[in-house]
Structure formats: C-alpha cells, structure tokens
C-alpha positions as CSV (number, residue, x, y, z in Angstrom):
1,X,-9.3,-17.2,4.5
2,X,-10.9,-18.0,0.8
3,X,-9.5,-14.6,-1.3
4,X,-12.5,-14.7,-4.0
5,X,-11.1,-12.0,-6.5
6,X,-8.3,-8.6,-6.0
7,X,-8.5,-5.6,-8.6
8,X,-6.9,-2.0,-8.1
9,X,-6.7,1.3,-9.8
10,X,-3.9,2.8,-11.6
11,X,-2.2,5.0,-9.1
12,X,-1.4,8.8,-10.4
13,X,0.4,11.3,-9.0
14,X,-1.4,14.5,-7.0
15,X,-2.8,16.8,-9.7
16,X,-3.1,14.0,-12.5
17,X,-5.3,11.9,-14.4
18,X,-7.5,10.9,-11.1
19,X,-7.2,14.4,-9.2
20,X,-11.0,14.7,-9.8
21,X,-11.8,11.8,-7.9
22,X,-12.9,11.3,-4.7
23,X,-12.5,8.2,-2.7
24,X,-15.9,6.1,-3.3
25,X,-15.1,7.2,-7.0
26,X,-11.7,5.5,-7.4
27,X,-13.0,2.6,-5.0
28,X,-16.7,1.9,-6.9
29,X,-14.9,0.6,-10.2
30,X,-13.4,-1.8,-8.2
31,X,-16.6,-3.1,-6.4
32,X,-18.1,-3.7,-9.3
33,X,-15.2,-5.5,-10.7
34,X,-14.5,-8.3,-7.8
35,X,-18.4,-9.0,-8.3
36,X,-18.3,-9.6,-11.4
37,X,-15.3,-11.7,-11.4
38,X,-16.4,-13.8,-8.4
39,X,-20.0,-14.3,-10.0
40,X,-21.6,-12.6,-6.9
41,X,-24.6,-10.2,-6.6
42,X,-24.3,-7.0,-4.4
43,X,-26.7,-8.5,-1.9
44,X,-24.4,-11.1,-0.5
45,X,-21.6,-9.1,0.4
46,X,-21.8,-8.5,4.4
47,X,-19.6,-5.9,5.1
48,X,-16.8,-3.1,3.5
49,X,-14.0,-1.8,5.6
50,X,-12.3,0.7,4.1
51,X,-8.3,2.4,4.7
52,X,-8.0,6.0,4.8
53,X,-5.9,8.3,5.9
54,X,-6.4,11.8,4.6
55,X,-10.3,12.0,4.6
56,X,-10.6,13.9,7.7
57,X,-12.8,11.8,9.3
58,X,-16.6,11.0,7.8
59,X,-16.6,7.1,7.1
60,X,-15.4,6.6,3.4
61,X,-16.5,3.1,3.3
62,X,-19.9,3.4,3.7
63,X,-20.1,6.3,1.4
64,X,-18.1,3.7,-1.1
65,X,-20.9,1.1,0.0
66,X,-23.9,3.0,-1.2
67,X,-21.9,4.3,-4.4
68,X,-20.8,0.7,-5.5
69,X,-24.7,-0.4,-5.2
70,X,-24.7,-2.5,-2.5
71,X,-27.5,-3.1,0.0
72,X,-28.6,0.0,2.3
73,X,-28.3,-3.0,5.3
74,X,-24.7,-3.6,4.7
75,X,-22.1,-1.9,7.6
76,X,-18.9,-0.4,6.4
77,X,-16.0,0.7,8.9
78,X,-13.5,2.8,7.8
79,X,-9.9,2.6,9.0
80,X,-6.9,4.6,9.9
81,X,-3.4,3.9,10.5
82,X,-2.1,5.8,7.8
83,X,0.5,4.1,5.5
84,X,-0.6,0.7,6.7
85,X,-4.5,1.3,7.0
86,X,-5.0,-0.6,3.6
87,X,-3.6,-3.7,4.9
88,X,-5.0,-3.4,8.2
89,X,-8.4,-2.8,6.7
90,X,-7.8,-6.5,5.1
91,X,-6.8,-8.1,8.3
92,X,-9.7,-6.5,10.3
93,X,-11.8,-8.0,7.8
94,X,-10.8,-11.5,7.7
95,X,-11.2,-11.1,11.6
96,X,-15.3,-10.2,11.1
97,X,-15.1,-13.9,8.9
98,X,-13.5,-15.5,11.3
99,X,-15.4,-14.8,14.2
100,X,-18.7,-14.9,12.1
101,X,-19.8,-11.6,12.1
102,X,-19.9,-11.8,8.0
103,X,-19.4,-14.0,5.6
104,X,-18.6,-12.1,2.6
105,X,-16.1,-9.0,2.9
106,X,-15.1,-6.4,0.6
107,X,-11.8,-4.8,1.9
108,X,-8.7,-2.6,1.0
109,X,-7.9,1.2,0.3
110,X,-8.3,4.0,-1.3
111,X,-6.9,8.0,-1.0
112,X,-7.7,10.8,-2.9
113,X,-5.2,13.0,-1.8
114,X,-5.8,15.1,-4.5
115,X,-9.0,15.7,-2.9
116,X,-8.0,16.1,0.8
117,X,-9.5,18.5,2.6
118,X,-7.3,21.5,4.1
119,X,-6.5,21.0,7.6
120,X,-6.5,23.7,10.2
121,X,-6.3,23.8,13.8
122,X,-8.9,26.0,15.8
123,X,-7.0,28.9,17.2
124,X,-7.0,28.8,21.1
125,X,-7.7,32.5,21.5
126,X,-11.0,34.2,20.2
127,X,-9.9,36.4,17.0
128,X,-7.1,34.2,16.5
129,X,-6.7,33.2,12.7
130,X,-6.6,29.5,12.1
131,X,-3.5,27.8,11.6
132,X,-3.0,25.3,8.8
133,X,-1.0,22.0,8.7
134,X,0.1,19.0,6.8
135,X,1.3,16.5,9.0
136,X,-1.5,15.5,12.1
137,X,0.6,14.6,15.3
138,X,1.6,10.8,15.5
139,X,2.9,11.0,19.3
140,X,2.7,12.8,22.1
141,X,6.1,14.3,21.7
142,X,7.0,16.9,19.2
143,X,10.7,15.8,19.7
144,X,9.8,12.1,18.5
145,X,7.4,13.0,16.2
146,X,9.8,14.4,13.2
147,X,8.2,15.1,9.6
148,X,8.6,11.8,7.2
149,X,11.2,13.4,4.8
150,X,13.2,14.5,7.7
151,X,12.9,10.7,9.1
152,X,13.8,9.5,5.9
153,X,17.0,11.4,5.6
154,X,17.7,10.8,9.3
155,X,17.8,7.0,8.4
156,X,19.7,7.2,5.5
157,X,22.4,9.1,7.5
158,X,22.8,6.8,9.9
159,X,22.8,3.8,8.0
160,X,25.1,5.4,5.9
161,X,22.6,5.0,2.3
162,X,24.8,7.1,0.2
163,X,22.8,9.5,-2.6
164,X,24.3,7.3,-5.7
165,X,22.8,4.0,-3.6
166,X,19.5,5.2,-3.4
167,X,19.4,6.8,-7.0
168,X,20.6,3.5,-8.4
169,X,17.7,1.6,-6.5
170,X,14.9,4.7,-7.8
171,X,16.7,4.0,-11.3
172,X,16.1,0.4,-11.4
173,X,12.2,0.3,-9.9
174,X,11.3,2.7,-12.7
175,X,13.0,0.5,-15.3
176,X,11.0,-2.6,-13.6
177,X,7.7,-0.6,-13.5
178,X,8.3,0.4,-17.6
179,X,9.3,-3.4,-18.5
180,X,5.7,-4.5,-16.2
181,X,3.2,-2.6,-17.6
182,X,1.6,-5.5,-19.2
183,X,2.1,-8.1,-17.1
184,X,0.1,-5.8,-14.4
185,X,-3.0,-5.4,-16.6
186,X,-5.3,-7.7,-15.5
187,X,-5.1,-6.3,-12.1
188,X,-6.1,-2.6,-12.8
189,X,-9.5,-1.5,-13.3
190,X,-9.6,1.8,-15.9
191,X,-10.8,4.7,-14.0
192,X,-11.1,7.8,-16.1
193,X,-10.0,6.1,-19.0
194,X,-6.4,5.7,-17.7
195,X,-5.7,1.9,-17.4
196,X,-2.2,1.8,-16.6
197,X,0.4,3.5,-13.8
198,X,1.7,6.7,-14.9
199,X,4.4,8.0,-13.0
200,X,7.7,5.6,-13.9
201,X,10.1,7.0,-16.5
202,X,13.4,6.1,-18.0
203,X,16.3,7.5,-15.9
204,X,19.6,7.5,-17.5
205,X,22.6,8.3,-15.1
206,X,22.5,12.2,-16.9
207,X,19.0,12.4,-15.5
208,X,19.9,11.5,-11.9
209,X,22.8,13.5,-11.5
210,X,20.7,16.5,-12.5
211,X,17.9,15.4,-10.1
212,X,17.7,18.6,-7.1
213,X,18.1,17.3,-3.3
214,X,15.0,17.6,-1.4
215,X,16.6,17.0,1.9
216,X,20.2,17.6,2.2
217,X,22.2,15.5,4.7
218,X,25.5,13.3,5.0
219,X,26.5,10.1,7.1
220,X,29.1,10.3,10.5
221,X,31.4,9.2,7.9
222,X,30.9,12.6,5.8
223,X,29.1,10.7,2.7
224,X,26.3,12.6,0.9
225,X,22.8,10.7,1.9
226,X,20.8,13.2,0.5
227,X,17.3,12.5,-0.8
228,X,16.7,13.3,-4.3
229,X,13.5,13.8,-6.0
230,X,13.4,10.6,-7.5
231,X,14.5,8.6,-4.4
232,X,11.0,10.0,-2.7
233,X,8.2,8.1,-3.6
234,X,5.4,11.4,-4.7
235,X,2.1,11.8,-3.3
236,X,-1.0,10.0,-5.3
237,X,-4.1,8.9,-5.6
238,X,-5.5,5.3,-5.8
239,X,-7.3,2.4,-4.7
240,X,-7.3,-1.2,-4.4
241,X,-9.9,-4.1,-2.8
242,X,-10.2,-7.8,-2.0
243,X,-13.5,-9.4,-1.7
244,X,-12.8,-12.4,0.8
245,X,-15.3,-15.2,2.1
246,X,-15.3,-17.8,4.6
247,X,-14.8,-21.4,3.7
248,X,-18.7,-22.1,4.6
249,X,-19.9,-19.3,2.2
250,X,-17.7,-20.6,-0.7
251,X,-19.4,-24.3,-0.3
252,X,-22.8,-22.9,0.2
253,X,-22.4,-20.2,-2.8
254,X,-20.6,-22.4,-4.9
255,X,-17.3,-20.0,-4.6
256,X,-13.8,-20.5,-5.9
257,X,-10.7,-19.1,-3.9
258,X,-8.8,-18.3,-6.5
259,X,-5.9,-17.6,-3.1
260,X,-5.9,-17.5,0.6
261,X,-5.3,-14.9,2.9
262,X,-3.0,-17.1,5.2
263,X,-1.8,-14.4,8.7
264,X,-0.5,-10.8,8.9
265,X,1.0,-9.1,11.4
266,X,1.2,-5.8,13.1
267,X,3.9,-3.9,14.8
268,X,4.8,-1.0,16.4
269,X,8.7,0.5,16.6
270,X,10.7,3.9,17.0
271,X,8.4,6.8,15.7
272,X,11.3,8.4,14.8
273,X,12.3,5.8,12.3
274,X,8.9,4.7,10.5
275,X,10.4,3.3,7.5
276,X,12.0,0.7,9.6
277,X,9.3,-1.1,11.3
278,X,8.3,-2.8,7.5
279,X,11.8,-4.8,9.1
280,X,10.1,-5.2,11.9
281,X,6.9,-6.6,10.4
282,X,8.6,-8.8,7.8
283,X,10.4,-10.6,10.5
284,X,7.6,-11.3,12.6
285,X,5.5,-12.5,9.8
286,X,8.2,-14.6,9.2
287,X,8.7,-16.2,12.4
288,X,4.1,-16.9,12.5
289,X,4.2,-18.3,8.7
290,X,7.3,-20.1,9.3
291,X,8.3,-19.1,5.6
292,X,11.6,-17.8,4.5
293,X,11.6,-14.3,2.9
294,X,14.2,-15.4,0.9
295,X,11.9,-19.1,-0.7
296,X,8.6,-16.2,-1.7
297,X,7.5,-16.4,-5.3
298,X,6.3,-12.3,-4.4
299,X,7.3,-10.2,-2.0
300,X,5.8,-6.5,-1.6
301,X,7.9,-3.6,0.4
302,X,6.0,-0.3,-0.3
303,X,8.9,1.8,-0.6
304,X,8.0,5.5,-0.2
305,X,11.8,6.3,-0.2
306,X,14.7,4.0,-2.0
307,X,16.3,4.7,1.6
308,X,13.6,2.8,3.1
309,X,14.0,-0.1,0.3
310,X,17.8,-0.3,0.6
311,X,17.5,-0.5,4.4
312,X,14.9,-3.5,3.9
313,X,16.8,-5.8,1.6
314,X,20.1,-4.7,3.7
315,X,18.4,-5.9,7.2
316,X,16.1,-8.9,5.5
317,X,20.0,-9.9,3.8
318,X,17.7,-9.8,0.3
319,X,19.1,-9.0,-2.8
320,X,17.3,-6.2,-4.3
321,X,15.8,-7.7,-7.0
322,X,13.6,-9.8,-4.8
323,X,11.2,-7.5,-3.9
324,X,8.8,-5.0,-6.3
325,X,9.3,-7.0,-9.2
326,X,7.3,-4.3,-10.7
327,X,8.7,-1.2,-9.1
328,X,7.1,-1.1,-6.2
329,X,5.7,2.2,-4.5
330,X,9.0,4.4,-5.6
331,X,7.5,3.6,-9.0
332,X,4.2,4.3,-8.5
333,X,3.3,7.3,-5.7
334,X,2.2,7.2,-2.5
335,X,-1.8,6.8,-2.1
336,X,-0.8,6.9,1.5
337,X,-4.6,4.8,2.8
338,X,-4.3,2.3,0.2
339,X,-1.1,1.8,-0.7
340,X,-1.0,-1.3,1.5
341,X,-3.5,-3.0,-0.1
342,X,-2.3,-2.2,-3.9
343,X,1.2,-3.9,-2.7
344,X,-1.4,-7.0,-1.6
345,X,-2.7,-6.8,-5.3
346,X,0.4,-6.8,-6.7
347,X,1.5,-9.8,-4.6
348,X,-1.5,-11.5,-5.9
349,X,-1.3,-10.7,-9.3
350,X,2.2,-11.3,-9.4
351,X,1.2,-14.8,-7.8
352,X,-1.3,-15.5,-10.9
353,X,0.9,-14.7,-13.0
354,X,3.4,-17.2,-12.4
355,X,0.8,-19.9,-11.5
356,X,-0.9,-19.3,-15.0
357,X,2.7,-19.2,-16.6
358,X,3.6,-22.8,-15.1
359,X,0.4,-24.4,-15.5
360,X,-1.3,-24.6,-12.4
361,X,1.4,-26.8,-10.4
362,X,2.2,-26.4,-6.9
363,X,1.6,-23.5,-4.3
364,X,3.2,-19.9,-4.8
365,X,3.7,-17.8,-1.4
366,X,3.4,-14.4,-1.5
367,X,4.1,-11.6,1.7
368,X,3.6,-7.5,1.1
369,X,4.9,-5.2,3.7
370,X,4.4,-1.9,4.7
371,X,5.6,1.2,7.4
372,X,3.4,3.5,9.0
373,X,3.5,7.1,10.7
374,X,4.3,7.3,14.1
375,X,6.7,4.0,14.4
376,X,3.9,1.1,13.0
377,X,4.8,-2.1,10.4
378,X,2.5,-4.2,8.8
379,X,2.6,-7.6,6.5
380,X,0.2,-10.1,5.4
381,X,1.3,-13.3,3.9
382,X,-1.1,-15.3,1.1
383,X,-0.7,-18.6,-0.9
384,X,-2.1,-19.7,-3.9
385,X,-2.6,-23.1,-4.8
C-alpha cells in the first residue's frame, strides 16, 4: 500500500517539554505536516485511526480529526492494544484501503501520558472509597497477569541477562541516539518549540555503576539481573502518523509513494512474558515477507527494557548493532499508544536516508517491531524503492 508521507513528534519524558499536551495536540502538528508534504487538501483524506492506550476511553482520533481541520464528514476510530496500538492502528488502516472503504488514510499514535486521567475502580460496597490503580487487567488471571517491571525482571532472570549486559546495551542506545540527532530531523515535527528527543544522555561506566536498581533479582545461576534505571525505558509523551493511499487514488490525484507499506503481523504469546512476543512477531513477519532479518537496511525493536532488546537480538541471532540505529525506545521513553508507529517512522526515515545517501538506486527493506501488555507482538515490514 502507496505510504504518501510519515512525520513524528519528539518524544519527552512524563513531566517535560510536552506534559501540557493532550493527544490531538501532539497529533494535529503532524496532520498538518503529511498534507503539506504530500500536496493534499484536508478534504481528501477519508478516514484517521488513531492508537491509544491511556485515554480512558472517548475516541482520540476523532477529536484529533476535527483539531487537525479536516472535514466534519470524515470517520475516525481509535485503537487499543496498548504497546502495539500504533502499529495496529496502521495495519487496520491499510485494511479500510484495501477493502475500499477509503482511499486516503491518516494513521499512527499518539499518548499523552502526562495527561492521563487518574484511574479508579468503583467501590463494590455503598460508602466504600474508590480505589486507584495503574495497571488495567490484561487477563483474566491475576496470577498471569504480573506488573511489566516485574515481567521484565522475570525475563531477565531466566534468561540469565546479567545487570552489566543490560547497562552496556542502555549505554550504547543513548550514545546512538546522541550521535543521530541530526540525521532524525527531517522526521520530527517541532511541537512546543522542542524539535528534537530529549531524554538520551552520555553514560560513562561511573554513571552506570551508580545507577539504583528498580527491581532487584538474580538468575538460577545466582547472577545479578537486576533492572537499573537506565535499563527501563521511562514513561513519555508523543506521537507519530502516516498518511497512506491506495494505488487508484495516487493515479487519479497525481500522488507519489515516496514507500510502501508491504504486510505486518500480529501475534499473541505468554502474558507473563510480553517483551518476548516482538520474537514472536519478528519471526512471523519473516516467514509472510520472506525477507531475512538479518539482509534489512532498518530494523525497529521498541525496546522499553535493554532486557527485552538483549533477548531480541539473542533469539533473532542479531548482532546488536542491527537494530535502533538511533537508540531505539530505551533512548527515547515510552509513549506507550504510539510508540509503535514512531519505531515505523524511524524505519522510514532511516530508509530515506540511506536512499537519499546512495542516490536513489535499488529498493531498501525496512521491519519495526513491537510487544504488547498481556502477551501481544506486532511488526510491519515496508520497502522503498
């Protein structure tokens, strides 16, 4: 499916430069943005769908769809399977092209967690006091349902991730984010006058070793797996979109696909080990592209723990230097809604890039993956030619 333009906000930590805004306000820049790029007016866009996970119902997207200007007649869905409801929000809408129910799509993610609402549950008993929580249920059962930090730890134990292993992986996306702040320009739209990523940060080995533990646990083998601060990938806000078309609309609007959105698949694993089922999804968009994880000019894992990146590249038999060539999610925060779609855009920009770099020659192949809550895996593969 024709991918017409991609653009993304810069992604700041709870509390930071974009704490004030809410989703349609990080997501409206953007609209505005793939229009302009594509040459397109607001009326011929059929359709938004929209990721989001902490909004607490409402429907995001179509609040986003009358703040970005577009046509009172256009439909917006919004979307939630958590950590992978940007890229699903993308798939579902290159599904409405396919089967004809639009022809022009705006699609991605975006999470204001800084703006979450509180969550309470509704005491059962009258004069009962409301209880307040985090974490919404992913399962049915408690005992498979554990908190993500506490999954993430329970992975690295078992797989034996030592502390120093995942520090030396955090180390090393910060130091990729730092050295890629220019080449990921072109892809961020400003939004409150920040135009650039804020969290990475030099790390020297002094640093780490001074960084606390925020969960405390070793492998069968008695090595320290904890997970420290910097090995967690911190909550944030953010957004990113595509604008995609079908083939027939590019002709009869005189559109240019600058890529193609090519497959994707969906998965669902263990809920008590989330992080792995990006494995899950990686292999199985493997085995529908037919392309080798191993031959992609960009590949994507949002990593919201270095245990969960280790573990990738360890199961994938990647070196790690072949995915997040700029840092990845560890580097970045965790918008949870759309940070799917911004490891799309950074596949894509990553993908421009190098076709601008060698002149336009050949086809570049790009995948990003992600892991859900509650045991789900998502990737989409693109090409650009």
């Amino acid at each position: 499916m024709p991918i017409l333009a991609w653009a993304r906000t810069p992604v700041a930590p709870v509390g930071g430069a974009l704490a004030a805004c809410r989703p349609h306000e990080l997501a409206a820049p953007l609209v505005a943005r793939l229009l302009a790029d594509a040459g397109l007016l607001a009326s011929a866009v059929d359709a938004v769908v929209l990721g989001n996970a902490l909004g607490a119902g409402g429907n995001p997207a179509r609040v986003l769809a009358l703040a970005a200007g577009l046509p009172e007649r256009t439909p917006a869905i919004t979307l939630d399977s958590q950590c992978c409801a940007g890229l699903d929000a993308i798939t579902h809408a290159c599904g409405l092209l396919a089967l004809g129910q639009a022809q022009v799509v705006i699609a991605g993610g975006a999470e204001a967690w800084s703006r979450a609402p509180l969550r309470l549950h509704r005491p059962t008993q009258a004069g009962a006091a409301p209880v307040a929580y985090e974490q919404p249920p992913f399962t049915p059962w408690p005992a498979r349902d554990p908190d993500m930090l506490q999954a993430a730890l329970d992975g690295a134990c078992r797989l034996g991730l030592a502390r120093t292993a995942q520090d030396a992986y955090a180390q090393a996306s910060h130091a990729r984010a730092l050295a890629a702040h220019a080449d990921m320009a072109a892809e961020i739209v400003p939004v409150h006058g920040l135009g650039h990523d804020t969290y990475a940060r030099s790390l020297s080995a002094e640093r780490l070793a001074r960084m606390p533990a925020v969960a405390a646990g070793a492998s069968p083998d008695s090595r320290d797996c904890s997970l420290s601060t910097v090995a967690v990938s911190p909550k944030a806000d953010g957004a990113a979109l595509l604008l995609l078309a079908t083939p027939a609309a590019c002709a009869r609007l005189g559109l240019h696909a600058r890529a193609h959105w090519c497959g994707a698949a969906s998965v669902g694993g263990a809920p008590e080990s989330p992080m792995l089922c990006a494995v899950d999804a990686a292999r199985a968009a493997q085995a529908r592209s037919g392309w080798r994880l191993d031959g992609l000019h960009a590949l994507e894992l949002h990593d919201a723990f270095a245990a969960q990146g280790l573990a990738f590249c360890d199961a994938l038999c990647l070196p790690h230097a072949a995915i997040n060539r700029a840092g990845g999610g560890l580097a970045r925060g965790h918008p949870i809604g759309a940070s799917g779609a911004i490891a799309l855009v950074r596949v894509l920009g990553e993908l421009w890039r190098q076709m601008r770099a060698q002149g336009g020659a050949g086809a570049l192949r790009g995948m990003a993956c992600i892991a859900g809550a509650g045991g789900l895996g998502t990737a989409t593969w693109v090409e650009m030619e």
